[in-house]
C-alpha positions in Angstrom: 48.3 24.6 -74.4 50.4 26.2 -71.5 49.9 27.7 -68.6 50.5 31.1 -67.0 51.1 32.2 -63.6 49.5 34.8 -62.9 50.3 37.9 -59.7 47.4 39.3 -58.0 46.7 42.9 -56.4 48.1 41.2 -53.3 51.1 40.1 -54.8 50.1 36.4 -54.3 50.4 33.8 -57.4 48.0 31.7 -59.3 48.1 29.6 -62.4 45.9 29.7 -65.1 45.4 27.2 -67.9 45.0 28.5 -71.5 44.3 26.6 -74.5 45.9 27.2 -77.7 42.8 29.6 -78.9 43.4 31.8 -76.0 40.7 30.8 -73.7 41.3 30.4 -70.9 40.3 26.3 -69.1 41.1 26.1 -65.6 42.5 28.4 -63.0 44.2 27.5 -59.4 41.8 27.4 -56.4 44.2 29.2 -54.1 47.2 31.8 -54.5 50.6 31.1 -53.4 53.3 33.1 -51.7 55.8 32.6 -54.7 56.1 32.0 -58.3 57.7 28.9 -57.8 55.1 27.5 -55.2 52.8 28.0 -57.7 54.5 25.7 -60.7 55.4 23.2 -57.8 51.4 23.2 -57.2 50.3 23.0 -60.4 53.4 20.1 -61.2 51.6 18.3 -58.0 47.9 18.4 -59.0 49.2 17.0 -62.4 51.4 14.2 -60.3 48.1 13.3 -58.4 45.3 13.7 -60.3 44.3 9.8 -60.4 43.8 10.5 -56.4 41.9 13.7 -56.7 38.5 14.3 -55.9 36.3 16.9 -57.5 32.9 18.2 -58.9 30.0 20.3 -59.8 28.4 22.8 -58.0 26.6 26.1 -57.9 28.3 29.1 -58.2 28.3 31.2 -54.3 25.7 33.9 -56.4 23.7 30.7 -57.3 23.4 31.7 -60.9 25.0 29.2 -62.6 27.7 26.1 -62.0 31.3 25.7 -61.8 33.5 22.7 -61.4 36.5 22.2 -59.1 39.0 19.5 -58.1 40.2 18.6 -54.5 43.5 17.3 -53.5 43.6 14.0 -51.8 42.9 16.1 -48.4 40.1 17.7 -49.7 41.6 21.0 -50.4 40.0 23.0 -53.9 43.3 23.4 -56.0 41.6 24.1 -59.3 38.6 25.6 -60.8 36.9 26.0 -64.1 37.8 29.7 -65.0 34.0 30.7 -66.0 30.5 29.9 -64.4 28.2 27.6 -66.9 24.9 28.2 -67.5 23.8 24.5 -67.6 24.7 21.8 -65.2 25.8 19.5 -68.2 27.7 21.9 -70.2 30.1 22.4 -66.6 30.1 18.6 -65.9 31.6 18.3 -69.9 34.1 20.9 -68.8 35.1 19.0 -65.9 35.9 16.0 -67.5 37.6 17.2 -70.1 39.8 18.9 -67.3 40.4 16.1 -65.4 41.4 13.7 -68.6 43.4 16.8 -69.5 45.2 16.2 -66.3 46.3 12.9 -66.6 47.4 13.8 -70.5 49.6 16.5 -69.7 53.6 16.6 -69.2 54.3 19.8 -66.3 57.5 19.5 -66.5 57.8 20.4 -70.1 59.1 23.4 -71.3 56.6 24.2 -73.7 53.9 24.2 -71.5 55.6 27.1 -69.9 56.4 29.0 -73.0 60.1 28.2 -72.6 60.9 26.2 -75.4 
C-alpha cells in the first residue's frame, strides 16, 4: 500500500491511494495548491476518520455508483477512484476504505515510498 500525489494539467495536487497490485483504491476529492497540503490532507483525513461522514451515491452521468467520505464539515475529501456497476459492490468498497482508514499509519515512511 502507499499513496501517491499526484499534479494535475493545472498544476494543482491530489493523492491517490494504490494497493500493492497497482490498483488504484481511493483518490482525494479536491486538489491542493502544494505538494505538501496535499500529504497534510491526506495525514488529516487519516487523523479524523472516526468523525467522518460518508456514502454511496450515483455517479453525476447516473450510470453507476461511487463512494465518498466527508470531513467533519461536510466537505468530500476522498473518493472511490472508479464508478461501480452495482450499489453493493461500491458500498463493499466503501467500507473497506473507511476500516482501511482507521488501520493505516500516514506518517510512515513506507507508505510514501521513502523507506
Amino acid at each position: 500500500m502507499r499513496c501517491q500525489i499526484d499534479i494535475d494539467v493545472r498544476g494543482r495536487f491530489g493523492w491517490r491511494l494504490v494497493a500493492s497490485n497497482g490498483r488504484s483504491l481511493a483518490v482525494s476529492a479536491t486538489a491542493h495548491e502544494s505538494h505538501e497540503r496535499c500529504r497534510a490532507a491526506f495525514t488529516a483525513m487519516c487523523a479524523r476518520h472516526a468523525r467522518a461522514g460518508g456514502g454511496v451515491q450515483h455517479t453525476a452521468e447516473g450510470g453507476g455508483w461511487v463512494w465518498f467520505v466527508w470531513d467533519g464539515g461536510g466537505r468530500p475529501v476522498a473518493t472511490s477512484a472508479r464508478a461501480y456497476e452495482r450499489h453493493a459492490t461500491c458500498r463493499a468498497s466503501y467500507e473497506r476504505f473507511r476500516a482501511l482508514l482507521a488501520a493505516l499509519d500516514p506518517a510512515g515512511p513506507e507508505l510514501w515510498g521513502e523507506s
